[in-house]
C-alpha positions as CSV (number, residue, x, y, z in Angstrom):
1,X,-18.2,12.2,-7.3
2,X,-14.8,11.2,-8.9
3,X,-14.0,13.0,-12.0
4,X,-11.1,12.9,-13.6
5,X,-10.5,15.4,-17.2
6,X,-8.6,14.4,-20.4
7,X,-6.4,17.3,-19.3
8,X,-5.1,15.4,-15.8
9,X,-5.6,12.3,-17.1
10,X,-2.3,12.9,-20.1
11,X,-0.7,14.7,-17.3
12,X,-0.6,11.2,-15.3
13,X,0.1,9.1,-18.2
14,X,3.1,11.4,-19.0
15,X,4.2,11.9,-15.5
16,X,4.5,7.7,-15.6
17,X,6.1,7.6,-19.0
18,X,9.0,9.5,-17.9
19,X,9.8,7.4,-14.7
20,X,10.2,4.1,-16.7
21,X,13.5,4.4,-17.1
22,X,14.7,5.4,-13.5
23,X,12.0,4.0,-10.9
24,X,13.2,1.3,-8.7
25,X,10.5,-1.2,-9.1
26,X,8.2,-2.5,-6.1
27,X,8.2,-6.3,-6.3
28,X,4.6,-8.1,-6.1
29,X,3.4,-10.3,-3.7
30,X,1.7,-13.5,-4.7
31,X,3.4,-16.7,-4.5
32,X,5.8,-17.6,-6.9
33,X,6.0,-13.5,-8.0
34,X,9.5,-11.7,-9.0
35,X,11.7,-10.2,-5.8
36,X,12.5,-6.7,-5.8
37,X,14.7,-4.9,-7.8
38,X,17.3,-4.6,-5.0
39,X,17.5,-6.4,-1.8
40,X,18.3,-5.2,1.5
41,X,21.1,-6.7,3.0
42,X,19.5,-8.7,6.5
43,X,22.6,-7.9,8.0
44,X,22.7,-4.6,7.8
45,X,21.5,-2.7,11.0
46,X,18.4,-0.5,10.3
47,X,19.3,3.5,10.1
48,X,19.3,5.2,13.2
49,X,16.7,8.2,13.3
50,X,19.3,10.6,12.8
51,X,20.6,9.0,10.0
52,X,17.4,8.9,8.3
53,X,16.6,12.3,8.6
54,X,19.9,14.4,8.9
55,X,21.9,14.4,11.8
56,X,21.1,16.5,14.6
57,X,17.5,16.8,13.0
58,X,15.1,14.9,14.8
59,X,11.8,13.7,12.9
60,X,9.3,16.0,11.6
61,X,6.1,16.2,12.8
62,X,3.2,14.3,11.2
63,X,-0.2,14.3,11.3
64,X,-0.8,11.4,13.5
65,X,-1.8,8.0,12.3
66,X,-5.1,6.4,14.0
67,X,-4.5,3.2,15.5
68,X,-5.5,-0.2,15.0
69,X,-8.9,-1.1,15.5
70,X,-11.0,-4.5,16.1
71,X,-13.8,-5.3,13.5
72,X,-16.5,-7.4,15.4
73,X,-18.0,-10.1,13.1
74,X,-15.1,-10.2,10.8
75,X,-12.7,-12.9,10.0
76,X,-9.1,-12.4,11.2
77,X,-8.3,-12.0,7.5
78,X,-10.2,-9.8,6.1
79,X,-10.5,-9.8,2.1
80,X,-13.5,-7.3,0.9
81,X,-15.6,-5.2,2.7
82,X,-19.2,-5.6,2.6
83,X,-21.3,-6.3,-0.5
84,X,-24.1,-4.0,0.0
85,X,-21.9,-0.5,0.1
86,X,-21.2,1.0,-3.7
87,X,-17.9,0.8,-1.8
88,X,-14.1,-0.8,-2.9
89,X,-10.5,-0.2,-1.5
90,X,-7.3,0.4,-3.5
91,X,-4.7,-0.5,-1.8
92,X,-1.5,-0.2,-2.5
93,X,2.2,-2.1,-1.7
94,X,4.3,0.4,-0.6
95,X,7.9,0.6,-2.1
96,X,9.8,1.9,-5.5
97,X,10.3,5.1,-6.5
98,X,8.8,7.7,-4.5
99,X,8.2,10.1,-8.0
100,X,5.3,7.0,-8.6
101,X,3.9,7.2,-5.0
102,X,3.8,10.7,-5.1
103,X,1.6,10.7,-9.0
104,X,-0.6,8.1,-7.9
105,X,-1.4,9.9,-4.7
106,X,-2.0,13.2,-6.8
107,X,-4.4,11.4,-9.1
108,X,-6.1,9.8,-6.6
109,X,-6.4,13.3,-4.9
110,X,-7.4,14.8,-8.0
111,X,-10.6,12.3,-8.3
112,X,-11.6,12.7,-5.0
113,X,-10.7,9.4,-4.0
114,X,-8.4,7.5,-1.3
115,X,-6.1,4.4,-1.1
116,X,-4.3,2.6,1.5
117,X,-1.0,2.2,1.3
118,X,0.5,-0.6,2.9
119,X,4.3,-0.1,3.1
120,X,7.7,-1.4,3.4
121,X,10.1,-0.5,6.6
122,X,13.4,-0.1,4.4
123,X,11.2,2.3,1.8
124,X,10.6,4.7,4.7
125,X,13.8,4.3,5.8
126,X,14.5,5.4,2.8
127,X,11.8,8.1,2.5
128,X,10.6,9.4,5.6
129,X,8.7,11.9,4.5
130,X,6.1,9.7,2.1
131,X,4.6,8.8,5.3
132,X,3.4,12.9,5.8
133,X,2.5,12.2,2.2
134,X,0.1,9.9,2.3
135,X,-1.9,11.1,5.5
136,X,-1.7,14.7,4.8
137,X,-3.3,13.2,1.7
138,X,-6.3,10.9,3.7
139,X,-5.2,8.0,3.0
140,X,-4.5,5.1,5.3
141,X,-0.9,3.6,6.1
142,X,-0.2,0.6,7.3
143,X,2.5,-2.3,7.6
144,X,3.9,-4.5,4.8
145,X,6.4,-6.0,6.9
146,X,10.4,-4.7,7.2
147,X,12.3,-6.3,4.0
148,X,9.2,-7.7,1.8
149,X,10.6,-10.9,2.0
150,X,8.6,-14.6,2.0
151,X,7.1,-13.7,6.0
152,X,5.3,-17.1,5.7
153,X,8.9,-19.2,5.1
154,X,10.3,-17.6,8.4
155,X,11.3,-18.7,11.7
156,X,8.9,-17.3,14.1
157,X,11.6,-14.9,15.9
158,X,12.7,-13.9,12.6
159,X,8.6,-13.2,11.2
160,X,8.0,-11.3,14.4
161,X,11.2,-8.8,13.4
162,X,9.9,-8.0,10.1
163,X,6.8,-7.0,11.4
164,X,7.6,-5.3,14.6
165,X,10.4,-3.8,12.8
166,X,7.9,-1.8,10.4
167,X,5.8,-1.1,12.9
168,X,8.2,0.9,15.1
169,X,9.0,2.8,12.3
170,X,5.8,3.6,11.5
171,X,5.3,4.7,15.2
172,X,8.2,6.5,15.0
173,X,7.3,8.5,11.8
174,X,3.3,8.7,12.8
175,X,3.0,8.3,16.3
176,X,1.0,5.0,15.3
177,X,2.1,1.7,14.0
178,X,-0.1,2.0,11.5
179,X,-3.8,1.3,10.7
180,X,-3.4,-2.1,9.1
181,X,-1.0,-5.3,8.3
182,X,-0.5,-7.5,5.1
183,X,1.7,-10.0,4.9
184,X,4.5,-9.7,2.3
185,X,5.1,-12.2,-0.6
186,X,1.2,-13.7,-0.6
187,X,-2.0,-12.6,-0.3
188,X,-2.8,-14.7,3.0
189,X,-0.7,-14.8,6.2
190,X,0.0,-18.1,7.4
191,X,-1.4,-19.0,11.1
192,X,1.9,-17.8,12.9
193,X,2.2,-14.7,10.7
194,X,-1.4,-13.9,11.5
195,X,-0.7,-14.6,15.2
196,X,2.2,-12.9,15.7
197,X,0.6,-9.6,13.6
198,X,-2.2,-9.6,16.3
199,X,0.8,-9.8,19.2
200,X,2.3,-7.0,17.6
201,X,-1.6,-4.7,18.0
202,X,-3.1,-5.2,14.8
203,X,-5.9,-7.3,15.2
204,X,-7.0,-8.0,11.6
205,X,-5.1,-9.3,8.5
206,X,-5.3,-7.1,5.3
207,X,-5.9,-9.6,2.3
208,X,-7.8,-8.6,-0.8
209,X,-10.3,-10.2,-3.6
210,X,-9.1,-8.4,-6.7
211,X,-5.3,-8.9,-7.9
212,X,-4.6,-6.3,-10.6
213,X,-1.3,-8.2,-11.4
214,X,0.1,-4.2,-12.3
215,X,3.4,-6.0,-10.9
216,X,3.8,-8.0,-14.4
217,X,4.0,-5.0,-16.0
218,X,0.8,-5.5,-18.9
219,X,0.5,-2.3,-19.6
220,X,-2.2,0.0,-18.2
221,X,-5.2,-1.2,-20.7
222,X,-4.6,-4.1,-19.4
223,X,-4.4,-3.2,-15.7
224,X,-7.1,-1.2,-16.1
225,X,-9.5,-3.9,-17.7
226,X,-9.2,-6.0,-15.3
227,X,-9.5,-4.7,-12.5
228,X,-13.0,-3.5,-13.6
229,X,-13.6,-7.0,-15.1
230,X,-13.7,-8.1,-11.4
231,X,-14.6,-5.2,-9.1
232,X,-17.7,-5.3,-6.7
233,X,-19.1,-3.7,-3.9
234,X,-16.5,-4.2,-0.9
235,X,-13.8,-5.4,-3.4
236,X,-10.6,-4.6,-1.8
237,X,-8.0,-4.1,-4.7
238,X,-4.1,-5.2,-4.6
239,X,-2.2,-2.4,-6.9
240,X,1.8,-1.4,-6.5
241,X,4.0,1.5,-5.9
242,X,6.6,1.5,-8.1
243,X,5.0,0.9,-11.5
244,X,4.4,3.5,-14.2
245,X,1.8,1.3,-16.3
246,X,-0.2,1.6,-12.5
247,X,0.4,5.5,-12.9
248,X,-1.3,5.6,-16.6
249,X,-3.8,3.0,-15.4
250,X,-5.2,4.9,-12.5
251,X,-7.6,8.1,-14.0
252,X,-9.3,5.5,-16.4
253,X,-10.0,3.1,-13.0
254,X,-11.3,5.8,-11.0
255,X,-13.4,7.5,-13.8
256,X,-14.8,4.2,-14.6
257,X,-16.1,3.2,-11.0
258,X,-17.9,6.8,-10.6
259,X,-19.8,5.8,-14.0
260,X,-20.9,2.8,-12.6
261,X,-21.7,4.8,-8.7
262,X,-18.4,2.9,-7.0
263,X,-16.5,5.3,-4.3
264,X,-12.4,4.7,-4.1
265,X,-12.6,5.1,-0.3
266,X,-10.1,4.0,2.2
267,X,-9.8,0.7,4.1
268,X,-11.1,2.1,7.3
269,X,-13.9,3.9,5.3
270,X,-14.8,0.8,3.6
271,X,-15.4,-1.1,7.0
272,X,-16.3,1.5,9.1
């Protein structure tokens, strides 16, 4: 059962107070939503594995990743799980500052539950070791495409390199390319994006039916309300990295789906 105290519940909301002022903010990704706080420069060749983890120090060890896997009977983009489990999925866009990743993780921990964390190529470029993080954690980790730019808008050759571009880092950190895709900058991938995700081994699309718009920065209340205004069996919830309102909002989510007999389970878990 998820339980979360008054104790480690003020712990998150202070831990997210006092990374408003310094977190780099992970940008949403429904159409027509705010880019990131700083963009990668597309010209800029990706760090070498040496240069992302020291030079002359190869990669540490991680627990691996599980692969891919096909869902008979599903749709090739897949947006809840199924209605008859007291089941739902947070998942989570996977960028910003790390201090964020690493309290939501925590509290999710804490309350017995587990997200999936869909992330960003350049962010573990950046922070190689959030991807031990998460699975040492049980969570699931997956792709969210190399730069988080508009995937749909782009040439096919170019599409193709933001996915496959994630996805060998992924394999290179986790000895998998990761468990699921989502397409960044909307909810949907178009019918090229979805194509050339399947090309690249993951067979499946990971949309969602509940946006928690945390991205716009409401406040947690807010977050918090509605997300449990909309959540079902088999929802599969879109939260961020990178927000602290997400942080504050989290311990109130969680306690309130245990009242009502909902489990925070995994993506995997969910449609296993």
């Amino acid at each position: 059962m998820v339980r979360v105290t008054t104790t480690n519940r003020r712990g998150v909301l202070r831990a997210g107070a006092g990374l408003v002022a310094g977190g780099a903010l992970a940008a949403g990704c429904g159409a027509g939503q705010a880019g990131p706080t700083t963009t990668p420069d597309p010209t800029s060749p990706a760090p070498s594995p040496s240069a992302v983890h020291g030079k002359g120090h190869p990669p540490a060890a991680v627990q691996a990743a599980p692969a891919p896997r096909a869902y008979p009977g599903l749709p090739a983009q897949i947006t809840h799980g199924p209605r008859t489990r007291a089941q739902v999925a947070l998942t989570f866009h996977g960028q910003g500052d790390p201090g964020i990743a690493h309290s939501l993780l925590g509290a999710a921990e804490k309350a017995g539950a587990h997200l999936t964390v869909l992330a960003v190529g350049t962010w573990l470029d950046e922070h190689p070791d959030v991807a031990r993080r998460i699975l040492d954690g049980g969570h699931d980790l997956g792709n969210h495409t190399q730069r988080h730019i508009s995937i749909n808008g782009m040439a096919e050759a170019d599409a193709r390199k933001e996915i496959t571009d994630c996805a060998d880092r992924l394999k290179r950190l986790t000895g998998s390319i990761g468990t699921w895709f989502r397409p960044s900058r909307s909810p949907t991938a178009s019918p090229l994006v979805a194509r050339l995700a399947r090309e690249a081994g993951y067979p499946h699309v990971l949309s969602y039916d509940l946006d928690s718009l945390d991205y716009t920065r409401p406040g947690a209340t807010a977050i918090t309300r509605k997300v449990l205004a909309e959540v079902k069996n088999g929802s599969v919830v879109s939260m961020h990295f990178g927000y602290p309102d997400t942080v504050a909002a989290l311990p109130d989510v969680l306690h309130e789906l245990d009242r009502r007999g909902l489990r925070a389970v995994t993506t995997t878990e969910l449609l296993s």
